[in-house]
C-alpha positions as CSV (number, residue, x, y, z in Angstrom):
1,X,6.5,-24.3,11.1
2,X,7.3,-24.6,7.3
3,X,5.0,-21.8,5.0
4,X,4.4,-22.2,1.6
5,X,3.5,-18.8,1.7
6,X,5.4,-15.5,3.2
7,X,3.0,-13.2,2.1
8,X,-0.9,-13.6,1.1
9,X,-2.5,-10.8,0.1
10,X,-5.8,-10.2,0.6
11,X,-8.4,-7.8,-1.6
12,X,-7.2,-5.1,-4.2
13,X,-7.1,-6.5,-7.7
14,X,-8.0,-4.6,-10.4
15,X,-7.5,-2.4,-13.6
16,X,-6.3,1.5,-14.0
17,X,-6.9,3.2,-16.8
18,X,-4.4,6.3,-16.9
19,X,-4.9,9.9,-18.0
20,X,-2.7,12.3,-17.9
21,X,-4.2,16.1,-17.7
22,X,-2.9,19.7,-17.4
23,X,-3.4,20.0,-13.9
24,X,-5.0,18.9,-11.0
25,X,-8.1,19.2,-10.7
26,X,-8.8,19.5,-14.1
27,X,-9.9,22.8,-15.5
28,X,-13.4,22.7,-17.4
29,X,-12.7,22.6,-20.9
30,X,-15.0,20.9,-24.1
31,X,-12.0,19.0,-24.7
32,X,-8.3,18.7,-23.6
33,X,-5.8,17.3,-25.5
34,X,-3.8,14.2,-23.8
35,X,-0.1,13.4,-23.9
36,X,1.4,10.6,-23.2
37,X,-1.8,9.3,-24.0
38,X,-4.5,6.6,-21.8
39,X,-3.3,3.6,-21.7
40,X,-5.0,1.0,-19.4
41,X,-3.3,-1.6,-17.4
42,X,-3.3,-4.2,-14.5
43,X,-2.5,-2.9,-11.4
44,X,-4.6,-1.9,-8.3
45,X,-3.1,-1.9,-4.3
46,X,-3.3,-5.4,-3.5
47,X,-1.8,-5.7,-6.7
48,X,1.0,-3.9,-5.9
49,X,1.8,-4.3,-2.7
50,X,2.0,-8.4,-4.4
51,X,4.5,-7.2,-6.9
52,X,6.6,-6.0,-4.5
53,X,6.9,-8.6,-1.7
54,X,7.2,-11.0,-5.1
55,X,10.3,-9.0,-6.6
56,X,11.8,-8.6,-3.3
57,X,11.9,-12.5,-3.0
58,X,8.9,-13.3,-0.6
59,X,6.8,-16.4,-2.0
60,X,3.8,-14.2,-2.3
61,X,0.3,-15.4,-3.0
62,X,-2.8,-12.9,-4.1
63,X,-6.6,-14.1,-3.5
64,X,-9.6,-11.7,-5.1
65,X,-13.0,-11.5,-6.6
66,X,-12.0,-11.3,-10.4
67,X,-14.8,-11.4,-13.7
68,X,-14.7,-13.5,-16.6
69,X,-13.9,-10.1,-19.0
70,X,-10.8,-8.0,-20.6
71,X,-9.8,-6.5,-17.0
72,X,-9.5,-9.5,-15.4
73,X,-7.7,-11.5,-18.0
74,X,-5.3,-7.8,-17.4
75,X,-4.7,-8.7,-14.3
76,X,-4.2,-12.5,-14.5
77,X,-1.7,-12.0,-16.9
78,X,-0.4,-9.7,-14.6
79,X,-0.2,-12.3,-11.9
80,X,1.4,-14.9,-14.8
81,X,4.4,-12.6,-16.4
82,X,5.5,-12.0,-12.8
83,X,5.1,-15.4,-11.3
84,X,2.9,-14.5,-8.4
85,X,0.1,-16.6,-7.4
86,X,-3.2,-15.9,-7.9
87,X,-6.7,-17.5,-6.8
88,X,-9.5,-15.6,-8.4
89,X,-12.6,-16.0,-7.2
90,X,-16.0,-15.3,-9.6
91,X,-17.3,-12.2,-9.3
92,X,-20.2,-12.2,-11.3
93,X,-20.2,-7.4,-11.7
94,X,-17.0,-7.8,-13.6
95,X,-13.3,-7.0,-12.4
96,X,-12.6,-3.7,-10.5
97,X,-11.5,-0.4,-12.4
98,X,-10.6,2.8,-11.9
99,X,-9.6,5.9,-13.5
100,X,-6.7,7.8,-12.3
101,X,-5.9,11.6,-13.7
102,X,-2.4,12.0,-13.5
103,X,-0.9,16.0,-13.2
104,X,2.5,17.1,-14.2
105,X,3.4,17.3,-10.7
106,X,3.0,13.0,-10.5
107,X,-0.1,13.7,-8.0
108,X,-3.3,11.8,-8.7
109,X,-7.1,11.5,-8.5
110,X,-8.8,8.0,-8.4
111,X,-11.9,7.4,-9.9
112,X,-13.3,3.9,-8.6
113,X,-16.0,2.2,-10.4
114,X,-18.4,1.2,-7.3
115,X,-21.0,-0.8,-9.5
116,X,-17.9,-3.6,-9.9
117,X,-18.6,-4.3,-6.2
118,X,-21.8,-5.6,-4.0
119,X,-22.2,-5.8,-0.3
120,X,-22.9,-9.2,-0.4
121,X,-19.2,-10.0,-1.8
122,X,-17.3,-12.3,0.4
123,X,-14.4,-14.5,-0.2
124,X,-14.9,-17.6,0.7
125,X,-13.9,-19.3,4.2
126,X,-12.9,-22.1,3.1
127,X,-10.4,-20.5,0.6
128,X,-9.2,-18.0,3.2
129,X,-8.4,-20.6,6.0
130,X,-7.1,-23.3,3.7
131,X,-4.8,-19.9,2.0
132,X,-3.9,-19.0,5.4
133,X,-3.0,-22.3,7.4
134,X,0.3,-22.3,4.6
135,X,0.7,-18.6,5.0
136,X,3.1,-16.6,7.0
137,X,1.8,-13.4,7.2
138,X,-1.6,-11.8,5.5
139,X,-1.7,-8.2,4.3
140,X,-5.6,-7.0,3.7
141,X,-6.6,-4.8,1.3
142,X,-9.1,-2.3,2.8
143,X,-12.3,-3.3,0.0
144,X,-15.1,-4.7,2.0
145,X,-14.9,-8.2,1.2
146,X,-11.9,-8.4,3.1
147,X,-13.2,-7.3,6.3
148,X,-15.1,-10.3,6.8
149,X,-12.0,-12.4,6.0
150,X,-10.6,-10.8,9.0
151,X,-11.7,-13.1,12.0
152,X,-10.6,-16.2,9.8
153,X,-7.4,-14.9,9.5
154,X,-6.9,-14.2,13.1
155,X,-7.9,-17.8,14.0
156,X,-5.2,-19.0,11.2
157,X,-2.5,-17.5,13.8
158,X,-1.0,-15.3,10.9
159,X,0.8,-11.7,11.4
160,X,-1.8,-9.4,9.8
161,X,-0.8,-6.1,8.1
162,X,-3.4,-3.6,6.7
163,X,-3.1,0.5,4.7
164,X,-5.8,2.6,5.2
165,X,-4.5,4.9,2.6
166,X,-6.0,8.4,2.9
167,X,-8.2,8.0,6.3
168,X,-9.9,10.8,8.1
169,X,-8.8,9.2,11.8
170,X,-13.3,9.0,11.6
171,X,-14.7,7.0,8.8
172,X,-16.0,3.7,10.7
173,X,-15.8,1.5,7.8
174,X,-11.4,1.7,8.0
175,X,-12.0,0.7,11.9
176,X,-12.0,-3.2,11.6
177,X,-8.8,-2.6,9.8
178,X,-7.3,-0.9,11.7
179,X,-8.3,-2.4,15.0
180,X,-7.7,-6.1,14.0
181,X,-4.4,-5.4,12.4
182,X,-0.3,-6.0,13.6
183,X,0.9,-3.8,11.9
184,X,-1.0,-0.7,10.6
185,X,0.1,1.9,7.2
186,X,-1.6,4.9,6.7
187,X,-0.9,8.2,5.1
188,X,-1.0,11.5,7.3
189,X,-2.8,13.4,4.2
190,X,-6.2,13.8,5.3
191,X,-5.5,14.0,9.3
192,X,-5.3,17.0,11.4
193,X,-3.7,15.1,14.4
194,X,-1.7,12.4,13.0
195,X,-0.1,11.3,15.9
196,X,-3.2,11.3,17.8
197,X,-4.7,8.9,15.4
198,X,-1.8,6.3,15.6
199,X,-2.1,6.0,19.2
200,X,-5.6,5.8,19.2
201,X,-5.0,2.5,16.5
202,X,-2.7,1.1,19.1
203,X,-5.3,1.9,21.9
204,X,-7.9,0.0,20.5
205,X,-6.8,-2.5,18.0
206,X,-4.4,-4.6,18.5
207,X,-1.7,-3.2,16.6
208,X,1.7,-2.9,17.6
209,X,3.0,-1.0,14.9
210,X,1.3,2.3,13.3
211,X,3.5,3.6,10.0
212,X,2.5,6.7,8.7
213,X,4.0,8.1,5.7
214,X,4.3,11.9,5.2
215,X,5.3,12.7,1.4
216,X,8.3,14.5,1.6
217,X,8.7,15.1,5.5
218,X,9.1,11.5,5.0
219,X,7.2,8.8,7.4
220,X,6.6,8.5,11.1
221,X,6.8,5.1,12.9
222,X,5.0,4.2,16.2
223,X,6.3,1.1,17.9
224,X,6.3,0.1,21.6
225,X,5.3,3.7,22.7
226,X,7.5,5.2,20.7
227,X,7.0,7.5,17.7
228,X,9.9,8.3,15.5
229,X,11.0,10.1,12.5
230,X,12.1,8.5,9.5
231,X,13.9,10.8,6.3
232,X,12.4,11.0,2.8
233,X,14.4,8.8,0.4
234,X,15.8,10.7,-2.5
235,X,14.2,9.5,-5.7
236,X,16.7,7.6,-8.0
237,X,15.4,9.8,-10.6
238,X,12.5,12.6,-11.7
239,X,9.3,12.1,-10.2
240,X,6.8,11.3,-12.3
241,X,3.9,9.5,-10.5
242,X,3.2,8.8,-6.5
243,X,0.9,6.0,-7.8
244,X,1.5,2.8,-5.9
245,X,4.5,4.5,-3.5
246,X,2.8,3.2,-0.3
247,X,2.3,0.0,-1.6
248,X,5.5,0.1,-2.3
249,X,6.6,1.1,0.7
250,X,4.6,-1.5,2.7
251,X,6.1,-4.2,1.1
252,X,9.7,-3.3,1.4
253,X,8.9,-2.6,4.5
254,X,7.3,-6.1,5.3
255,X,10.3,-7.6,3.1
256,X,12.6,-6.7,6.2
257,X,10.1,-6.8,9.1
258,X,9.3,-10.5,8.6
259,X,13.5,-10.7,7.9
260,X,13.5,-9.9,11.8
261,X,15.0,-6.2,10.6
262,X,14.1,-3.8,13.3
263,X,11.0,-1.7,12.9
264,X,13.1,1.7,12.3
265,X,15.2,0.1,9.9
266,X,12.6,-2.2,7.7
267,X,10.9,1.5,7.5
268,X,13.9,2.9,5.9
269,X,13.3,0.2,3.5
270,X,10.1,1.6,2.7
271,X,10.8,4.7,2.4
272,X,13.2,3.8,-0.5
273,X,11.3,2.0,-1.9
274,X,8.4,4.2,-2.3
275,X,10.4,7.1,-4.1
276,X,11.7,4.4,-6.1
277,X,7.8,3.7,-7.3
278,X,7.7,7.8,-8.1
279,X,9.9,7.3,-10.7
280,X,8.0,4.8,-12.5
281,X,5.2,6.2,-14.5
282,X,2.0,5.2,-13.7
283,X,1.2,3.1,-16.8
284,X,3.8,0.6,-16.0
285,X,3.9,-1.6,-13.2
286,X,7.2,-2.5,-11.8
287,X,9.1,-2.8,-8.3
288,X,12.5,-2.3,-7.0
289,X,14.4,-5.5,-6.3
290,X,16.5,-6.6,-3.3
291,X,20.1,-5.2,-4.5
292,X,18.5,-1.8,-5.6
293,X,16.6,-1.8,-2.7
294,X,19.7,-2.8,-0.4
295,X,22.4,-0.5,-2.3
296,X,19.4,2.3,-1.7
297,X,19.2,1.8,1.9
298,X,22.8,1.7,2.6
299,X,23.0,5.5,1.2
300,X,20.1,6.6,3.2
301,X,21.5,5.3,6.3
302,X,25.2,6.9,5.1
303,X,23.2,10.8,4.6
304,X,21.9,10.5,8.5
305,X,23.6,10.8,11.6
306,X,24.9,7.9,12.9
307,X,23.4,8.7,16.3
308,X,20.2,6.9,17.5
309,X,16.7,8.1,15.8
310,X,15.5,10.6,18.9
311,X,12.2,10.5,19.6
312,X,9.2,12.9,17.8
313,X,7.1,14.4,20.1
314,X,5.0,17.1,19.3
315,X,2.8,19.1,20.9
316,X,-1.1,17.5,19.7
317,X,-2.5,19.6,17.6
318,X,0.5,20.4,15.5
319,X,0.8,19.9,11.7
320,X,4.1,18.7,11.2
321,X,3.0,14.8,10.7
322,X,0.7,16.1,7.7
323,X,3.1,18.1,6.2
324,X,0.8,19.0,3.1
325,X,3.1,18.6,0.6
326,X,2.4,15.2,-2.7
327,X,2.7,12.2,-0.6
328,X,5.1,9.9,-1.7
329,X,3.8,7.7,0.8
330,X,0.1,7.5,-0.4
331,X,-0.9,3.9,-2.5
């Protein structure tokens, strides 16, 4: 079958305004004084994750609630200087924002502005199945309008990917996500038990690969049974800001999986490509492209042993797949 799309991306438009502070969190003060500065730009996780797929050469298509205001016309033009196709859809509370504080250390601390957002939002059927019946694959954005996209998208016959981000392994409102995705990213930040959590996806949901990235212990990959290790990418240079690394990640990652690239291997992809998105500061957006991306893989695959990746099974209970160390991984 002939797509006009590889990759439509679901949910997660938006604006960040930046602000860079002391330390995290932020120690009370009447006032602090802020270098580099605030600067606000386009640039949320479905945002992202569509600049990615888009630089790495995917024909990549975004659909979103967007207002008629400043943010939005951020983010269309967003959409415009990179070439990635957008279809907005009114949303009467205004384009989604958030605040992120930014430490030295290139962690972060979102703050989302929930009265952008109603739980009557929905994007349309129509516009979903009509975006989907020319689409190869769908990655959805966990904001709640999306959700009820999902049964569409599963009638369309499309590959579905999801990121759950920061999830507990508890909070129901990530379940239809993660139960009604393929393929499933996640960070291992806030779980006790991670790989506990991944099987449990693939238990229930129907997804038949669980990634989950782990910061500097790098990311763990579940497929076919199977959990295995895969190493932290060195950055290209400093680290400045883990902002956008999973989404990042993900779409390398689905840049090699739909390429029929084996699942170890397309999450070596990821994982250079989410330390290259550490070195970019947060108030620019910008993603690696396919030779970087492809010159950096060929080195991480050069600093392991050539031997096949063993197996990772620990003991449940143990700690070693939430290493709590800054997660490069996180979106």
């Amino acid at each position: 079958m002939n797509h006009e799309i590889d990759v439509l991306v679901l949910g997660g438009a938006g604006v960040d305004t930046i602000v860079h502070v002391p330390e995290l969190p932020v120690p009370f003060a009447d006032s602090h004084m802020i270098r580099p500065g605030i600067v606000t730009r386009a640039g949320q996780s479905g945002d992202f994750v569509a600049l990615g797929t888009s630089a790495l050469g995917l024909r990549t298509h975004h659909l979103d609630l967007l207002g008629d205001d400043p943010e939005g016309d951020l983010v269309r033009a967003l959409h415009r200087e990179h070439g990635i196709g957008l279809t907005a859809v009114p949303q009467p509370l205004g384009t989604k924002r958030a605040v992120n504080l930014v430490g030295p250390d290139g962690r972060r601390s979102s703050l989302y502005d929930v009265t952008r957002a109603a739980d009557t939002d929905r994007l349309p059927e129509h516009t979903v199945r009509t975006l989907a019946a020319v689409s190869r694959h769908a990655h959805v954005v966990i904001t709640q309008p999306c959700a009820h996209a999902l049964p569409a998208l599963r009638e369309a016959g499309v590959t579905i990917s999801t990121d759950l981000h920061d999830w507990d392994g508890s909070n129901p409102y990530h379940e239809p996500f993660a139960h009604q995705a393929d393929l499933v990213f996640l960070s291992s930040t806030a779980l006790s038990d991670p790989e506990r959590t991944m099987r449990r996806i693939t238990e229930r949901g129907r997804a038949r690969i669980v990634v989950a990235t782990a910061g500097a212990d790098g990311a763990y990959v579940l497929a076919d049974g199977r959990l295995t290790h895969v190493p932290a990418a060195p950055p290209p240079a400093p680290v400045v800001d883990s902002n956008g690394a999973g989404d990042a990640f993900a779409a390398a990652f689905l840049h090699a999986w739909l390429d029929g690239t084996p699942t170890h291997r397309s999450a070596l992809h990821g994982a250079v490509a989410g330390a290259y998105a550490c070195t970019i500061p947060s108030t620019r957006a910008a993603a690696i492209g396919r030779e970087e991306l492809g010159a950096g893989v060929a080195r991480l695959e050069r600093s392991r042993r050539p031997d096949v990746p063993a197996p990772v099974n620990p003991p449940c209970g143990t700690t070693r797949l939430g290493v709590p160390s800054r997660d490069v991984g996180d979106g």
